[in-house]
Backbone as CSV, one residue per row, in Angstrom:
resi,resn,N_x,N_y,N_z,CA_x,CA_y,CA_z,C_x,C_y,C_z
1,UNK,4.393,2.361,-21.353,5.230,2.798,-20.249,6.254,1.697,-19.989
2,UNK,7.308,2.231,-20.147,8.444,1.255,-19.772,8.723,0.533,-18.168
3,UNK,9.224,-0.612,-18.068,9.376,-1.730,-16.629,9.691,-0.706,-15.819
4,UNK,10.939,0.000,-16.458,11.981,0.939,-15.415,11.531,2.175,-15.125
5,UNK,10.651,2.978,-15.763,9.960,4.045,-15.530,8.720,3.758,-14.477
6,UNK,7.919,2.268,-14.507,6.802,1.815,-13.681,7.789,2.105,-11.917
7,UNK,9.005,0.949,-12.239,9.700,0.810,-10.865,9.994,1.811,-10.441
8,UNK,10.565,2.899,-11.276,10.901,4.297,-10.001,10.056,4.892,-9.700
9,UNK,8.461,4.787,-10.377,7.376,5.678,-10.033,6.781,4.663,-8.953
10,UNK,6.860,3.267,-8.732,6.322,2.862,-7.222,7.658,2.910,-6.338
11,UNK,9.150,3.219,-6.311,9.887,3.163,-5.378,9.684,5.052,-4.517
12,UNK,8.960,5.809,-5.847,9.096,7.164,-5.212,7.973,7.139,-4.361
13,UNK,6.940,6.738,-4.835,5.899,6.656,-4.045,6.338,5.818,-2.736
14,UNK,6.858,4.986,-2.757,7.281,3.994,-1.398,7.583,5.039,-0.321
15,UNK,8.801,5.710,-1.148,9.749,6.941,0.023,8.386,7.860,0.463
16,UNK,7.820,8.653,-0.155,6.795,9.352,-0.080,5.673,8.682,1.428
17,UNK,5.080,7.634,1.016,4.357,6.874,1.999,5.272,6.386,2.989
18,UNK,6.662,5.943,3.119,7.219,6.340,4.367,7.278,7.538,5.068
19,UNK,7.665,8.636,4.221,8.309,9.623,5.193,6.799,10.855,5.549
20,UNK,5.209,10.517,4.977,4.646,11.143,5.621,3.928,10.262,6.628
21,UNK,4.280,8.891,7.027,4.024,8.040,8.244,5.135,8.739,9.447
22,UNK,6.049,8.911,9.044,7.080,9.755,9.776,6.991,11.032,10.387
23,UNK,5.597,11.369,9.689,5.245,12.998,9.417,4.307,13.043,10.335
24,UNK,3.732,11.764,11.187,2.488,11.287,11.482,1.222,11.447,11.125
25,UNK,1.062,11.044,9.743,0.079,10.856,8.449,-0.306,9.348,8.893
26,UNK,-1.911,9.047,9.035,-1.881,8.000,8.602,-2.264,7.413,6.698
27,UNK,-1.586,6.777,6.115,-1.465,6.998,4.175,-2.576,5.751,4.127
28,UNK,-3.025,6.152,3.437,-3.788,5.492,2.466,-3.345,5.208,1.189
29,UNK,-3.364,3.973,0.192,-2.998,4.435,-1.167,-3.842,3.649,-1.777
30,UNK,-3.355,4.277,-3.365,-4.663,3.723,-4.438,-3.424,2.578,-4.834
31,UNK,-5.107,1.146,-5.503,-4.147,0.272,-5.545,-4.829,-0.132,-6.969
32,UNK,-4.651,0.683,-8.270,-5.063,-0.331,-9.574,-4.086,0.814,-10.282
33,UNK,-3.219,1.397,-9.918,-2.085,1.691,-10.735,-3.073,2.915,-11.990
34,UNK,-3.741,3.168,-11.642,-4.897,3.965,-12.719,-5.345,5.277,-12.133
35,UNK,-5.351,5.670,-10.649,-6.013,6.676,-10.260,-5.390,8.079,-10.374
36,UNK,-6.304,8.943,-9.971,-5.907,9.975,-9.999,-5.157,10.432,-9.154
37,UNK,-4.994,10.114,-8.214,-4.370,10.200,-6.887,-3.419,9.021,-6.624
38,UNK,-2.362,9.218,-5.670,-1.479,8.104,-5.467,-1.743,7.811,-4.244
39,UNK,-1.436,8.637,-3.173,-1.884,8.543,-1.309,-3.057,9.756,-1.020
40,UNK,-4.082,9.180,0.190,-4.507,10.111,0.927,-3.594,10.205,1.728
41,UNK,-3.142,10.987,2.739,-2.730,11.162,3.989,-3.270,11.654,4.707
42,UNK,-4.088,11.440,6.322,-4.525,12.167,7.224,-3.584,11.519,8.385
43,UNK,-3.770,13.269,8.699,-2.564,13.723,10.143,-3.243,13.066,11.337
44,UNK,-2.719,12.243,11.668,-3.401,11.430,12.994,-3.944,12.378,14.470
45,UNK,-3.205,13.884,14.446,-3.589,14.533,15.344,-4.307,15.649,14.775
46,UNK,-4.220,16.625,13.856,-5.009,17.666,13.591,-5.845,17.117,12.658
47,UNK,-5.898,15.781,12.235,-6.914,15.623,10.539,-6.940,16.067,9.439
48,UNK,-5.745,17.523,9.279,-5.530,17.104,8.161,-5.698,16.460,7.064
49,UNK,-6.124,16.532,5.692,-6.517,15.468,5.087,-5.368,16.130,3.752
50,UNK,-4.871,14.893,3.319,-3.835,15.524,1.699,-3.999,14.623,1.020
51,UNK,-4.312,14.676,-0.323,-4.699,14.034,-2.076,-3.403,14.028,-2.237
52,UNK,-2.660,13.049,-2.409,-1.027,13.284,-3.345,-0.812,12.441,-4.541
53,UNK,-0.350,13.187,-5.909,-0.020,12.551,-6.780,1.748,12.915,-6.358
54,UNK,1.948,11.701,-6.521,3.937,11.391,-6.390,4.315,11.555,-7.676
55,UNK,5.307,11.900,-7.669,5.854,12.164,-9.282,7.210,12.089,-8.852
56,UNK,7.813,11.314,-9.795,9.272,10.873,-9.736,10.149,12.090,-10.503
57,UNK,11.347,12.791,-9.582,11.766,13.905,-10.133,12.639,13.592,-11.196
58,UNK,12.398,14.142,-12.391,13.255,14.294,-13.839,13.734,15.244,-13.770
59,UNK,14.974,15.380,-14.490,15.899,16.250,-15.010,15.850,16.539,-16.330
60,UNK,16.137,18.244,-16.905,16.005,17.989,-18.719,17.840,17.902,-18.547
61,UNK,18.176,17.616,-19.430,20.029,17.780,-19.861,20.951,18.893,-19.343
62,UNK,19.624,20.095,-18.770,20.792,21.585,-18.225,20.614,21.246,-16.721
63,UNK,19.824,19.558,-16.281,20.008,19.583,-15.068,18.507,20.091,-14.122
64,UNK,18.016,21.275,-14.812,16.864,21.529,-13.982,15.290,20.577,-14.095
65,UNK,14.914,20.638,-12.861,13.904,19.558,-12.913,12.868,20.073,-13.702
66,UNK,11.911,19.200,-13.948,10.521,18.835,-15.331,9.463,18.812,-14.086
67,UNK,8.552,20.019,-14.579,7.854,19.938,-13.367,6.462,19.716,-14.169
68,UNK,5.489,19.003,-13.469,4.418,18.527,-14.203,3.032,19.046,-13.858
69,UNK,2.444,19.637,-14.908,0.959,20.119,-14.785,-0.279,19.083,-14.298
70,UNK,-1.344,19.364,-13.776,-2.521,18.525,-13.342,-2.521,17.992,-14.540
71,UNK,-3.416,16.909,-14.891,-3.776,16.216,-16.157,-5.052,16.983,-15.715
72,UNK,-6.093,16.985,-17.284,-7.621,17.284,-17.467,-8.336,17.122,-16.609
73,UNK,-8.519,15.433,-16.119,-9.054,15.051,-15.579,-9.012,15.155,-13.665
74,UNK,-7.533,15.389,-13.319,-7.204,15.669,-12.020,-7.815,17.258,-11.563
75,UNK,-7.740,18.097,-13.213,-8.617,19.411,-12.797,-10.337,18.995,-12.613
76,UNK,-10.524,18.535,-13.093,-12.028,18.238,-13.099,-12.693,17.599,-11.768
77,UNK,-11.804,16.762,-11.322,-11.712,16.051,-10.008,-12.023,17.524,-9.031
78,UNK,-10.524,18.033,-8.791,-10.696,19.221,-8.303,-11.756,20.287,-8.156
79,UNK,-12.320,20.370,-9.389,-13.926,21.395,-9.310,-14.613,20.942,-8.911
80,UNK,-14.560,19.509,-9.068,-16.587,19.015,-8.856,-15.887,18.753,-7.100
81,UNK,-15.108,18.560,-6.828,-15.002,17.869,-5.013,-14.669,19.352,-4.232
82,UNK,-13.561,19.637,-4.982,-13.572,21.182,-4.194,-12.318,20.717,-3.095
83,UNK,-11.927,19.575,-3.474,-10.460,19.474,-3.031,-9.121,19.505,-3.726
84,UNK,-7.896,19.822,-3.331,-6.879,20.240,-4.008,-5.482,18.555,-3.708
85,UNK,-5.147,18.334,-5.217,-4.268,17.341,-5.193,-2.911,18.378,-5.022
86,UNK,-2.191,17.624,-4.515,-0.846,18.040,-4.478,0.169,17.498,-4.964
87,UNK,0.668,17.719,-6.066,2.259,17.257,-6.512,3.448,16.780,-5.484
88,UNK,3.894,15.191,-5.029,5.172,15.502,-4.267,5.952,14.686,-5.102
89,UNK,7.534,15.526,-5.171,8.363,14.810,-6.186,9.226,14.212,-4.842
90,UNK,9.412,12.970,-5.916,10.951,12.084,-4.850,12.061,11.913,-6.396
91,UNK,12.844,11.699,-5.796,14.327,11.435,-6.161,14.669,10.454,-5.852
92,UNK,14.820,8.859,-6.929,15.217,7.778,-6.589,16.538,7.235,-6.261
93,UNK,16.945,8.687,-6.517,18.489,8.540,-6.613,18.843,8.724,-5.339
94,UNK,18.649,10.246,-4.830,19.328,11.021,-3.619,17.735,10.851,-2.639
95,UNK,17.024,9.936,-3.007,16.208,10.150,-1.922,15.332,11.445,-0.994
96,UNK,15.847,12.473,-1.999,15.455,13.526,-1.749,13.912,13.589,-2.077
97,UNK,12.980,14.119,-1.209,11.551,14.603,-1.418,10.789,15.881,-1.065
98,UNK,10.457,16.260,-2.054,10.377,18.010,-2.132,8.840,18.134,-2.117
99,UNK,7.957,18.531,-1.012,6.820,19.019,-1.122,6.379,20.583,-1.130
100,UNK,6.328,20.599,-2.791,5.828,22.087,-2.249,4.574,22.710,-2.494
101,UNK,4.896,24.180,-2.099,3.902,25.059,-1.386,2.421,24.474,-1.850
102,UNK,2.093,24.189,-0.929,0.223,24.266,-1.107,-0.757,25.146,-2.018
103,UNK,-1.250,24.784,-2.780,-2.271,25.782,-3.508,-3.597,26.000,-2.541
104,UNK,-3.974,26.964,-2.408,-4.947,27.414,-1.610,-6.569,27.015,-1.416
105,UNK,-6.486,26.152,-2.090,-8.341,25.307,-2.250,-8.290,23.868,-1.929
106,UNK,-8.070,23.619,-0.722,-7.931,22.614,0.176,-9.514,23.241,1.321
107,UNK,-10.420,22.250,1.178,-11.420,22.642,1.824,-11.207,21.699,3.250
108,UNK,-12.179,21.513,4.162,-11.820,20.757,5.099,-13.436,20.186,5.145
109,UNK,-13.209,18.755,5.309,-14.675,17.860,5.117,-14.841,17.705,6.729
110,UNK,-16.065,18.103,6.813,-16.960,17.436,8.172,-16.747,15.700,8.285
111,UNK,-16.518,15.566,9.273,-16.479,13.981,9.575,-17.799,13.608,9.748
């Protein structure tokens, strides 16, 4: 993995872990650059809880973005916990960050 591909994948994540502190998330993040997950986020008032893998938005050459499947292992995660990761792309460029729609197997854990 290239220097410059590492740096925009921790500057997207940066924007990301700002703007769902903004969101009033409190973030959690993983810190050995290896996990499956990038941030927890829980909503400081409803609890909420969100798994996010950040993914830095690519373009192919006609311009439209490269959108990226779970890896093996992020599905496997998913079955055995019975919680759902979520894809959020940022844009290092335009700062733009696109979360979308929720997949429907987001369980909610007893505290």
């Amino acid at each position: 993995m290239s220097t410059e591909k590492h740096g925009r994948g921790v500057i997207a994540s940066l924007y990301v872990h700002a703007d769902l502190i903004k969101r009033g998330y409190q973030v959690f993040t993983e810190d050995t650059g290896q996990g499956l997950i990038d941030l927890v986020a829980v909503h400081l008032t409803t609890g909420e809880t969100r798994y996010i893998d950040v993914k830095c938005i690519s373009r192919r050459a006609n311009g439209t973005m490269v959108n990226r499947p779970l890896k093996e292992n992020q599905k496997q995660f998913e079955e055995s916990s019975g919680l759902t990761i979520e894809f959020v792309y940022a844009d290092t460029e335009t700062y733009e960050i696109r979360y979308p729609t929720r997949r429907n197997k987001t369980k909610k854990i007893a505290a």
